[in-house]
C-alpha positions as CSV (number, residue, x, y, z in Angstrom):
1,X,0.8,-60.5,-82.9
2,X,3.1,-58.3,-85.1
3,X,2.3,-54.8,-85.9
4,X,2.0,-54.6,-89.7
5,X,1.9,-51.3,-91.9
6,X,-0.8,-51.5,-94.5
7,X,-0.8,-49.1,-97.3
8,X,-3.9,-47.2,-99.0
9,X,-3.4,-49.1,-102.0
10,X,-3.3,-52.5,-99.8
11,X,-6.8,-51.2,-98.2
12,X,-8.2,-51.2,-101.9
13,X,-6.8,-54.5,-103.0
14,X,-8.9,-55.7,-100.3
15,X,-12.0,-53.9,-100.4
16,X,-11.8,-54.9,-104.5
17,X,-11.4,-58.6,-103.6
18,X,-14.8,-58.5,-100.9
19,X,-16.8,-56.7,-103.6
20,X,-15.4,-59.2,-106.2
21,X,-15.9,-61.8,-103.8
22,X,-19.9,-60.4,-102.9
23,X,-20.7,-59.4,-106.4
24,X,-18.8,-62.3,-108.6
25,X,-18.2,-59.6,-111.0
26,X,-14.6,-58.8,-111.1
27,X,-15.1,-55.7,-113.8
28,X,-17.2,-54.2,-110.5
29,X,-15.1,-51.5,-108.7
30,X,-15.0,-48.7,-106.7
31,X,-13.2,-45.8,-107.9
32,X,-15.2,-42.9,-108.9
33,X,-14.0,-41.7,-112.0
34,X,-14.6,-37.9,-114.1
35,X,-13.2,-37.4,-117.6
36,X,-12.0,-34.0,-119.5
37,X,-10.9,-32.3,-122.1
38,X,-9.1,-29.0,-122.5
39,X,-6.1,-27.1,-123.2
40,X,-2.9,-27.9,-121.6
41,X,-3.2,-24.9,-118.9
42,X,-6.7,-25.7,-118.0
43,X,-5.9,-29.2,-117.3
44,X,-3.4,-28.3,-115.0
45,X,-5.7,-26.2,-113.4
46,X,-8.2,-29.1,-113.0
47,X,-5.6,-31.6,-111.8
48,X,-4.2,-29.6,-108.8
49,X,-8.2,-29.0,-107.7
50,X,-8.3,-32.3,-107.8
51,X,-5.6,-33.1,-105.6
52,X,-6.8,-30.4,-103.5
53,X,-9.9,-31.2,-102.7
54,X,-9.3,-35.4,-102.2
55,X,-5.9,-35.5,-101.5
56,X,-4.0,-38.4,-102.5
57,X,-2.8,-39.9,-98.7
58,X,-6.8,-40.0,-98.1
59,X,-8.7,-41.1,-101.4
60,X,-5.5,-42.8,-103.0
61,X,-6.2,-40.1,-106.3
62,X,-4.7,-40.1,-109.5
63,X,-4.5,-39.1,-113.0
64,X,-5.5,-42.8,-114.3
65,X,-4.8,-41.9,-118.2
66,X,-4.5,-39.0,-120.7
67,X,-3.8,-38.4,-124.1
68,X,-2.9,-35.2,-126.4
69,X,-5.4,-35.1,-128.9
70,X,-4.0,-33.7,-132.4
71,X,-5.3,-30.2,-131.3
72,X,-3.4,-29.4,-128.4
73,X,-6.0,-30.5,-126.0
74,X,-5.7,-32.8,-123.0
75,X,-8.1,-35.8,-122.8
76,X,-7.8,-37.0,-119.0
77,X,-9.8,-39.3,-116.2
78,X,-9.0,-38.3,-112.8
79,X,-9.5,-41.3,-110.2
80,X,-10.2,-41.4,-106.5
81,X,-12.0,-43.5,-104.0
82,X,-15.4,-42.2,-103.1
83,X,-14.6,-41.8,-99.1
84,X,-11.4,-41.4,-97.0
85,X,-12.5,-44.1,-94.8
């Protein structure tokens, strides 16, 4: 039997396609999501705690969308998978 390397993102697929599978509902998932909305500096700020506090490696985080709104400010949901297990 061959070692194989299976990537965090592979780990998801897979957990996705059980709870699809379970649930029948494939809009069902398991990210837990926050949204924001502040100046550019602030953002920043709240990104890098972000990545702090669940790094990426464990909970597979991400910035999953922003936007500049026409007053400078940064609209922005942060992603990441509720455990590191």
């Amino acid at each position: 039997m061959g070692i194989t390397n299976k990537q965090p993102r592979d780990v998801a697929e897979r957990i996705a396609l059980r709870r699809t599978a379970r649930t029948g509902n494939e809009t069902a998932d398991f990210w837990r999501r926050e949204s924001f909305c502040m100046p550019r500096e602030q953002a920043r700020v709240k990104a890098r705690e972000w990545f702090d506090r669940y790094p990426k490696a464990a909970y597979m985080t991400e910035i999953e969308f922003w936007r500049e709104l026409s007053d400078g400010q940064i609209e922005f949901v942060m992603r990441r998978l509720p455990t590191a297990d």
